[in-house]
KELOLUM-330507 format. One line per 8 residues: number of its first residue (from 1); their letters; for each residue z, x, y of N, C-alpha, C. Coordinates in Angstrom, 2 decimals, decimal comma, padded with zeros to 5 digits. Example, Ala and Ser with C-alpha at 12.3 -4.5 7.8 and 13.67 -1.06 7.14 Angstrom:
BEGIN
1) as) 007,80 013,19 -005,69 007,80 012,30 -004,50 007,80 013,20 -003,30; 007,08 012,85 -002,25 007,14 013,67 -001,06 007,87 012,90 000,03
***
This chain:
BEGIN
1) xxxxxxxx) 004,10 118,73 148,19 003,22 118,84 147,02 003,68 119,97 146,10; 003,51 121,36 146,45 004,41 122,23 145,96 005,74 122,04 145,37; 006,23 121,48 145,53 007,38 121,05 145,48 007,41 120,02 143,62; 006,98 119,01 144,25 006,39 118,16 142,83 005,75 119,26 141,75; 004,93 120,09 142,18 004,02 120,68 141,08 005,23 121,42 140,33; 006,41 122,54 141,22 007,07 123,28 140,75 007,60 122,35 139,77; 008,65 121,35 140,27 009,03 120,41 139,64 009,06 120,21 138,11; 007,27 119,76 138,10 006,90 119,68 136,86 006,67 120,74 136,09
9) xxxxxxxx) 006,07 122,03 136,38 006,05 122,83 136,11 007,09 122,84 135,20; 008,58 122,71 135,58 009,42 123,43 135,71 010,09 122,26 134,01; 009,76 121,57 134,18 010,32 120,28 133,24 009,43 120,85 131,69; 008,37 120,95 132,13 007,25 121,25 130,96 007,93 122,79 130,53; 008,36 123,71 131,00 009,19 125,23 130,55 010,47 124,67 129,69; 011,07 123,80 130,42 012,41 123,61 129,60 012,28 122,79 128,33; 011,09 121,70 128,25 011,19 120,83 127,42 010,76 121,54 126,09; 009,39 122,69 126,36 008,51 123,58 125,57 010,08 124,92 125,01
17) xxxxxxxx) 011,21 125,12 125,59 011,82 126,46 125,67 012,81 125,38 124,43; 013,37 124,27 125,04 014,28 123,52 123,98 013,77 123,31 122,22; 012,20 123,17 122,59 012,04 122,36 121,37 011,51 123,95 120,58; 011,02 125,12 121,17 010,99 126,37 120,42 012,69 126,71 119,86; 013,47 126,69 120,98 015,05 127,33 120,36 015,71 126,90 119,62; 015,00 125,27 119,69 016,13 124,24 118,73 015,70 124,46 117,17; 013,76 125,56 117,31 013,55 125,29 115,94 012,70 124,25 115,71; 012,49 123,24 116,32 011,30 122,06 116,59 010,04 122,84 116,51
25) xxxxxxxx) 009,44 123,47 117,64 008,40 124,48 117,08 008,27 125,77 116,53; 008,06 125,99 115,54 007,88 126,67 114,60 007,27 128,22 114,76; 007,93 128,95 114,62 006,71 130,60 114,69 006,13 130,28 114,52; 004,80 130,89 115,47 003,02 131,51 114,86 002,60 129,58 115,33; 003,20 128,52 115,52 002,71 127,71 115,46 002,13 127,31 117,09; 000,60 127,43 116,96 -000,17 127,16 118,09 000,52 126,56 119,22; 000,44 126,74 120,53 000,35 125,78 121,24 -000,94 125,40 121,85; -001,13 124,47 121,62 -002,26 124,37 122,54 -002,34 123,32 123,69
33) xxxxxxxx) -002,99 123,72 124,83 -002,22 122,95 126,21 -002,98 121,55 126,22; -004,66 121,95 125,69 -004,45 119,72 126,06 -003,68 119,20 125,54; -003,75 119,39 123,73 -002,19 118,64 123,38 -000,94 118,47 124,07; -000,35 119,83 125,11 001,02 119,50 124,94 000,48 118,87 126,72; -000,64 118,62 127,14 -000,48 118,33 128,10 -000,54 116,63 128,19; -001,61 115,95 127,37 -001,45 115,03 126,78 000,01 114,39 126,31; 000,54 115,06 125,55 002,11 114,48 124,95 003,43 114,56 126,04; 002,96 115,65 126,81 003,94 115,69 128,21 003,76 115,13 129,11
41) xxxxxxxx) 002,21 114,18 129,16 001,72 113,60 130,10 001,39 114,31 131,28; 001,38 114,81 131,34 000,89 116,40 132,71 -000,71 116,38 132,27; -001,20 117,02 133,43 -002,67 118,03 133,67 -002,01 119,50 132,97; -003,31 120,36 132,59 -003,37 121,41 132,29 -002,64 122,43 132,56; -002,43 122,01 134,37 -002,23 123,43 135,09 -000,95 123,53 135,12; 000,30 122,35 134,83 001,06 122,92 134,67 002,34 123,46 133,05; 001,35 123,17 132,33 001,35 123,33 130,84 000,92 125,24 130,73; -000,28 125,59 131,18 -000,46 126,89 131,52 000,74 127,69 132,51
49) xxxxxxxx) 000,68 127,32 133,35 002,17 128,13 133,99 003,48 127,99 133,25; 003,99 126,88 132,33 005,20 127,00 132,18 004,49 128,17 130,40; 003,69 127,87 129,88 003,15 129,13 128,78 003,08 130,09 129,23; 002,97 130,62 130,86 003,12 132,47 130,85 004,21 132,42 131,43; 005,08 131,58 131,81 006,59 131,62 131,98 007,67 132,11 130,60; 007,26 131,33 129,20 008,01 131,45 128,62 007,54 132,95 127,74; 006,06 133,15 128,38 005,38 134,69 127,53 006,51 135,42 128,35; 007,16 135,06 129,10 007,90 136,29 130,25 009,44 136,23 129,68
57) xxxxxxxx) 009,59 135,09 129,29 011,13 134,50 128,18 010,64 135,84 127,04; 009,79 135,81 126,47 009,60 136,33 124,97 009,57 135,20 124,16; 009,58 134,19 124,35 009,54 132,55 123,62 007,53 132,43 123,09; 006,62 133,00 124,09 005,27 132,52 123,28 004,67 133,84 123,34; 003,85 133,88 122,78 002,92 135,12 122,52 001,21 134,75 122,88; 000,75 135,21 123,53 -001,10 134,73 123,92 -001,73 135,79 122,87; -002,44 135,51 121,82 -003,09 136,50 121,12 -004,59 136,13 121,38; -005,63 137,17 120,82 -007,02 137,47 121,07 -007,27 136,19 120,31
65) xxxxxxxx) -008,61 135,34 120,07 -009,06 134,29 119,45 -007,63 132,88 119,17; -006,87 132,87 119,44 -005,96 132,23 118,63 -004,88 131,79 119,98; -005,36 131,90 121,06 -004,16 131,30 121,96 -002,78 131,01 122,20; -002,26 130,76 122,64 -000,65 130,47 122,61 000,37 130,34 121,13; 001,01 131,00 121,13 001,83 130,67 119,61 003,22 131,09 120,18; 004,53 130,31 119,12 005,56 130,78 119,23 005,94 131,61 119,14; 006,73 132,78 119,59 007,63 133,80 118,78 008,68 133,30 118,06; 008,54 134,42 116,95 009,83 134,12 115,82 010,99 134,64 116,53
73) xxxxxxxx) 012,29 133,89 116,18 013,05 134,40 116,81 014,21 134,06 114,83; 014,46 135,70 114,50 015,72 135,55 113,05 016,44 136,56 113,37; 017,18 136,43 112,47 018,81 136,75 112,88 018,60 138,23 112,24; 018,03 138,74 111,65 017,34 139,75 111,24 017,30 141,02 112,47; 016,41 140,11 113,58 015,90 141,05 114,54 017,40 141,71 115,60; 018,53 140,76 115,63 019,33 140,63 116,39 020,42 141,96 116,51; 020,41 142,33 115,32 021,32 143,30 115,09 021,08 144,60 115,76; 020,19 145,49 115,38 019,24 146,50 116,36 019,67 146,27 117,48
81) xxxxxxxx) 019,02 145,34 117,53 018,61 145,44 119,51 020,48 144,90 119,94; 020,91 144,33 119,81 022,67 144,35 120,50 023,10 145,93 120,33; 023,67 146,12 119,16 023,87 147,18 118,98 023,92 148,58 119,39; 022,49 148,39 119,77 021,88 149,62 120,35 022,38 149,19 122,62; 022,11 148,19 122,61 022,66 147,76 123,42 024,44 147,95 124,18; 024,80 147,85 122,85 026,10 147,85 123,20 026,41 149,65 123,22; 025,69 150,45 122,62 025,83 151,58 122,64 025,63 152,15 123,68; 024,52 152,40 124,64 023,49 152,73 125,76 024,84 152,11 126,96
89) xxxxxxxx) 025,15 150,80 127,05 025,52 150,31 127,89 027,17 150,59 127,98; 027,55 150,84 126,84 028,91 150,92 127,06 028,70 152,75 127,11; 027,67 153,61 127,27 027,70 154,94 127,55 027,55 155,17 129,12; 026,71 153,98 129,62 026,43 153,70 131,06 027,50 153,41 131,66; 028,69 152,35 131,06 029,72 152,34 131,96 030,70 152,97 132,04; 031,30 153,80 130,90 032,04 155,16 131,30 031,26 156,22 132,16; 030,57 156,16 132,40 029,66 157,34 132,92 029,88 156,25 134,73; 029,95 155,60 134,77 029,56 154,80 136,34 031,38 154,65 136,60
97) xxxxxxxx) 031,71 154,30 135,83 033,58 153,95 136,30 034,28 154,73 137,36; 034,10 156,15 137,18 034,83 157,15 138,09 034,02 157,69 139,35; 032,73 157,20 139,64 031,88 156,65 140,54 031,51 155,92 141,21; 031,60 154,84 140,64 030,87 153,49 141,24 031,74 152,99 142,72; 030,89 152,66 143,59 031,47 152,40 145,01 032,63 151,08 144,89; 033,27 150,90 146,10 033,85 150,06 146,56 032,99 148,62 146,97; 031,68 148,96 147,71 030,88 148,22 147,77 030,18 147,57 146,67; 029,67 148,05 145,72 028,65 147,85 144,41 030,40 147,05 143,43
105) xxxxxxxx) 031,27 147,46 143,60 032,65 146,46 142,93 032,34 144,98 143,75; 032,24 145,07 145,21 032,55 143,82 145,83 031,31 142,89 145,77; 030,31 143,91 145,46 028,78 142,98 144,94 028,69 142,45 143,91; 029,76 142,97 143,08 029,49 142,10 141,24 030,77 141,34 141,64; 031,72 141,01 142,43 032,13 139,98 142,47 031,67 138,82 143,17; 030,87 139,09 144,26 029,92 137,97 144,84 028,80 137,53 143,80; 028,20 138,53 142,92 027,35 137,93 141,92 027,88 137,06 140,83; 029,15 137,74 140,29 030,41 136,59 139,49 030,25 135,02 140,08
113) xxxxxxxx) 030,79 135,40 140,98 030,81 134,15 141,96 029,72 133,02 142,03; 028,49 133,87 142,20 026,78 133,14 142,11 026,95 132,38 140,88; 027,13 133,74 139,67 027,27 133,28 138,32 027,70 131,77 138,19; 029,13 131,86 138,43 029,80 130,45 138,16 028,83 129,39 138,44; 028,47 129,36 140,14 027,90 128,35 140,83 026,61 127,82 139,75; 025,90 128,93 139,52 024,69 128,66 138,84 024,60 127,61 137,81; 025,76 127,17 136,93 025,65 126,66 136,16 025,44 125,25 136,30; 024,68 124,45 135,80 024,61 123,14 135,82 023,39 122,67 136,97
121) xxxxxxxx) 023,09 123,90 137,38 022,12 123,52 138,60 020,61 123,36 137,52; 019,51 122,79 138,41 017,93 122,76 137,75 017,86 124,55 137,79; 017,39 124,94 136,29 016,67 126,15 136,03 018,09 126,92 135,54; 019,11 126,52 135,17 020,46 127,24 135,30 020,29 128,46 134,22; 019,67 128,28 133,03 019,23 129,29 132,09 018,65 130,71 132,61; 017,49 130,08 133,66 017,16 131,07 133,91 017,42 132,01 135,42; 018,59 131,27 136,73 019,57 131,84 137,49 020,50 132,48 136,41; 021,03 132,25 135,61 022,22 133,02 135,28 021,69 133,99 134,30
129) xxxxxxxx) 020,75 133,99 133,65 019,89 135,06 133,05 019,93 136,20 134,01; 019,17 135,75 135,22 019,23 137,21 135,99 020,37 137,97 136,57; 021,14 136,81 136,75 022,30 137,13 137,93 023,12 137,92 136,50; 023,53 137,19 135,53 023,87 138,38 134,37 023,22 139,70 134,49; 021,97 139,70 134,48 021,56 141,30 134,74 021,70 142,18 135,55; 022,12 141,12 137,12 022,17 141,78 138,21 023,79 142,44 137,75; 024,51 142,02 137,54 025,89 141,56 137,82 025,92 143,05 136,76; 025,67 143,03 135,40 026,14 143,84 134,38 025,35 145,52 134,81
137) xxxxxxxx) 024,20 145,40 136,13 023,23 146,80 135,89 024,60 147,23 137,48; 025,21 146,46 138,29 025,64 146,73 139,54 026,80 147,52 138,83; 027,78 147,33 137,76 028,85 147,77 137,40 028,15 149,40 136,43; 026,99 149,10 136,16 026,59 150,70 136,07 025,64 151,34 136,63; 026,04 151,07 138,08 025,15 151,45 139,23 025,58 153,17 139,42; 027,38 152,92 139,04 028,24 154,78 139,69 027,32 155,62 138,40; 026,27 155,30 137,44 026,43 156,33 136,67 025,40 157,12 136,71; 024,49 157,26 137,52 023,19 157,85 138,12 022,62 158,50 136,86
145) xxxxxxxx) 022,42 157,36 135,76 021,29 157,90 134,59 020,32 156,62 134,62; 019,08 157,56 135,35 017,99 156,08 135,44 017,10 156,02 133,96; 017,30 157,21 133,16 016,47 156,88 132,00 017,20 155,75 131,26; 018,50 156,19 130,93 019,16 154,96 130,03 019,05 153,93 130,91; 018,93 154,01 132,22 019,32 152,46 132,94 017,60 151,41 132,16; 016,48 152,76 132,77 015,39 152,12 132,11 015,72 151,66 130,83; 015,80 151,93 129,81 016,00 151,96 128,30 016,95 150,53 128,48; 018,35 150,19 128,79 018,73 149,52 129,18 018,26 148,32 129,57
153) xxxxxxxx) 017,20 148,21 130,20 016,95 147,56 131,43 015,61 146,80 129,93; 015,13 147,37 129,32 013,91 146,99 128,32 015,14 146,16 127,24; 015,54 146,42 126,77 016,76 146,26 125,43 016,77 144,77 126,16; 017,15 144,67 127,26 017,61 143,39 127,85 016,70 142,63 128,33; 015,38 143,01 128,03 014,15 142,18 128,49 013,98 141,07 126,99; 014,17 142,71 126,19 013,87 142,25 124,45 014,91 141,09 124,00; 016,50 141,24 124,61 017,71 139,97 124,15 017,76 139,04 125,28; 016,94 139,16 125,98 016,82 137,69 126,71 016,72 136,55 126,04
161) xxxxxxxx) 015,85 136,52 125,58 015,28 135,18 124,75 016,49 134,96 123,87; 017,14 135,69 123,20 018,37 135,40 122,59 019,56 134,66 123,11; 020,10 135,63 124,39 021,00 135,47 125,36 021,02 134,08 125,82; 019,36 133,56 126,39 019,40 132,21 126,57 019,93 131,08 125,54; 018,93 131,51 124,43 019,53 130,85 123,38 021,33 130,43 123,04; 022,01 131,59 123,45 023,25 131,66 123,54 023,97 130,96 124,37; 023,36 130,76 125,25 023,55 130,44 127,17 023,05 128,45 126,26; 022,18 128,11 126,15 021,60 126,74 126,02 022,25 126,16 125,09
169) xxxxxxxx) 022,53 126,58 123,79 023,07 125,74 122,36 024,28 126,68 122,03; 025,12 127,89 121,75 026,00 128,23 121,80 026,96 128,11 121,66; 026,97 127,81 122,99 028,31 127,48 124,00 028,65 129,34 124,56; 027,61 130,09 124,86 028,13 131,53 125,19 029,01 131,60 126,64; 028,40 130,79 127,34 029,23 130,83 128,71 030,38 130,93 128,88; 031,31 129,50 128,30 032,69 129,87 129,11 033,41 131,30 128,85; 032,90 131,89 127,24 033,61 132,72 127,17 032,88 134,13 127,94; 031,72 134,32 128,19 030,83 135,09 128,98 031,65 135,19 130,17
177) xxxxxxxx) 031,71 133,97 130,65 032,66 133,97 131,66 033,95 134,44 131,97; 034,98 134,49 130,89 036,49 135,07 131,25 035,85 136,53 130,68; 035,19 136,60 129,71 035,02 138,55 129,59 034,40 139,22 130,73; 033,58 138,24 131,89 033,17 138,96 133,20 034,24 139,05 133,71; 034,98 138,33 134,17 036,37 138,56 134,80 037,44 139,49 134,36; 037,50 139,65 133,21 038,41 140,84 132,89 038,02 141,93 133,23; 036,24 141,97 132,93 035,53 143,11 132,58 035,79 143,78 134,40; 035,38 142,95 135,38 035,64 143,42 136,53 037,18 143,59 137,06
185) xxxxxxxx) 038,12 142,97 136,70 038,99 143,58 136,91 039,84 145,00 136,62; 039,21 145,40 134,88 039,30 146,78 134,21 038,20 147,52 135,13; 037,06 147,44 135,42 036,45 148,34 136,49 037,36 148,44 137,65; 038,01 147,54 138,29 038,13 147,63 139,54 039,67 148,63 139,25; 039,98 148,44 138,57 041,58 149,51 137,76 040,84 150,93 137,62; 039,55 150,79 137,61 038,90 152,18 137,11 039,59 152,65 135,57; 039,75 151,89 134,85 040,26 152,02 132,99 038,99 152,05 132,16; 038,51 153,39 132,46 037,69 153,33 131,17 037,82 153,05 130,21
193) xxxxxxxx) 038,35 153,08 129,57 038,92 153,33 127,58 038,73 151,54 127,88; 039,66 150,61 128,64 039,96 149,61 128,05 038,43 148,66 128,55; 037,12 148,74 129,42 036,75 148,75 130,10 035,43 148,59 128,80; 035,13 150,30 128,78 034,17 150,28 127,34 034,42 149,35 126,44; 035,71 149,39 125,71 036,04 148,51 124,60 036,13 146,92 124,92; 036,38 146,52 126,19 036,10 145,27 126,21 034,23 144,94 126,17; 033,41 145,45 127,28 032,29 145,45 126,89 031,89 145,45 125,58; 031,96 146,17 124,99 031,44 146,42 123,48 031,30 145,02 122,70
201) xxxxxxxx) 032,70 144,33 122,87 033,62 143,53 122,08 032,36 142,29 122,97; 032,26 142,15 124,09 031,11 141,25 124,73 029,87 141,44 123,97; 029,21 142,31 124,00 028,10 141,98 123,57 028,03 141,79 122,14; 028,63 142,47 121,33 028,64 142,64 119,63 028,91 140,88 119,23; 030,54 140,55 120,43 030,37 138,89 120,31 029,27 137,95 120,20; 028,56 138,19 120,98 027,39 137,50 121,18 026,31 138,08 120,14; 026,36 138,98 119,85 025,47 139,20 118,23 026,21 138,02 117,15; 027,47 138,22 117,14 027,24 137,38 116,11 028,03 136,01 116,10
209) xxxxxxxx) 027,28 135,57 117,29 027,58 133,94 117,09 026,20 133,33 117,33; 025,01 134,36 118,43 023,74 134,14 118,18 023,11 134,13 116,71; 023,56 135,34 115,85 023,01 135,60 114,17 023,68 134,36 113,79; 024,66 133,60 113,81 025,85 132,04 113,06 024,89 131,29 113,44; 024,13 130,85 114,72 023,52 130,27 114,40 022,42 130,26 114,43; 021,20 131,38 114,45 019,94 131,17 113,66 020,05 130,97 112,68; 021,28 132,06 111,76 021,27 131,79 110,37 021,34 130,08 109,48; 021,96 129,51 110,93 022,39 127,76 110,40 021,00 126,91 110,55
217) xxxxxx) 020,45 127,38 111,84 018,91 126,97 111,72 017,89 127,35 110,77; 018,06 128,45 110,53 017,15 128,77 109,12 017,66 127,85 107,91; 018,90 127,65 107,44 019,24 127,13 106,67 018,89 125,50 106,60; 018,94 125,03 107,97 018,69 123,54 107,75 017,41 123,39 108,10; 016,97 124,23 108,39 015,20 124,43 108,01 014,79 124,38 106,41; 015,34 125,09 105,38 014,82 124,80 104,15 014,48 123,59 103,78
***
C-alpha cells in the first residue's frame, strides 16, 4: 500500500515540478489541490504531500489566506546567488585541498559513482540533487570552516530549484559530469590553483546556461 501511495505521490511532484519549470504554471498562480487533484485524478492526500515536497524544492510557496502558489523563478535572481556561490565555495576548496583526508577523496569517488548510477532511475532529479551536495560539501570537508560551510550549505538550498531546472531541461549533466571527474582528479593531485579555477568555471557555467534559458522562456512567454 505504501508503496502505491509513494508511487503516486511521487508522479503528482514530478508532473506539478515539470509543468512549474517548463513555465506551464505561472508565478503567484494558485494551486489549489481539489483542482489539481481532480485533473491528476488522485485524492487530496497525495496532491498535499507532493505541495510540501516541492515547498522543500523552493518550486511553491504556502502563504496566510491564499494557499499554495508558484515561485517565480527569473534569470534576474540567478546571478547573486551563483556568484556568491562560486566565491564562498571556491574559498572552501583551497582552504580543504592541503587537508582533506585520503578517506573523504575515496568517499566523493563512491558518491561520483552513485552520481552516475542515479540517473535515469524514478526520482533521478531529486537522488542526484543530493548526492551533488553530498559529493561537492565531502571535497570541502579538509577545510574546517563550518560558518561558510553553513552559508554554503543555504546558497545551495536557495540554487536548488535552479540546478534541477538545469539537471531536467538543460542538458546540465553530461557536462556536470566530466567537470566532477576532473574536478576530483585536480583534488586528488592536491592542485589548488587549477582545482579553484576549474570549480569556478562549473558553477558560473551553469549560471549561464540556466539565465539562456529562463531568459528564452520569458521570451516565448510574451
Amino acid at each position: 500500500m505504501s508503496i502505491v501511495y509513494k508511487t503516486r505521490t511521487q508522479l503528482v511532484v514530478e508532473t506539478l515540478r515539470e509543468k512549474i519549470l517548463s513555465g506551464e504554471i505561472k508565478a503567484g498562480q494558485p494551486l489549489r489541490q481539489a483542482a489539481l487533484a481532480e485533473e491528476l485524478n488522485v485524492s487530496r492526500i497525495p496532491v498535499r504531500e507532493a505541495l510540501l515536497q516541492l515547498e522543500a524544492e523552493g518550486l511553491v510557496s504556502f502563504e496566510p489566506h491564499k494557499g499554495a502558489t508558484a515561485t517565480e523563478l527569473t534569470a534576474s535572481q540567478v546571478d547573486e546567488l551563483f556568484e556568491l556561490r562560486a566565491m564562498l565555495e571556491a574559498d572552501l576548496l583551497a582552504s580543504s585541498i592541503p587537508h582533506i583526508s585520503d578517506e573523504k577523496l575515496a568517499e566523493a569517488t563512491e558518491l561520483l559513482s552513485r552520481l552516475d548510477k542515479a540517473l535515469g532511475k524514478e526520482n533521478a532529479a531529486n537522488t542526484w540533487s543530493e548526492l551533488n551536495s553530498d559529493y561537492h560539501n565531502c571535497l570541502y570537508s579538509g577545510a574546517n570552516r563550518p560558518q561558510t560551510q553553513d552559508l554554503v550549505n543555504t546558497l545551495n538550498k536557495n540554487a536548488d530549484r535552479y540546478i534541477r531546472m538545469h539537471l531536467l531541461w538543460a542538458g546540465g549533466i553530461s557536462k556536470a559530469e566530466s567537470e566532477h571527474n576532473e574536478l576530483l582528479a585536480l583534488c586528488k593531485a592536491r592542485d589548488v590553483e587549477k582545482s579553484v579555477a576549474l570549480l569556478k568555471q562549473h558553477i558560473l557555467g551553469s549560471r549561464d546556461e540556466i539565465k539562456e534559458f529562463l531568459s528564452e522562456r520569458e521570451r516565448a512567454a510574451e
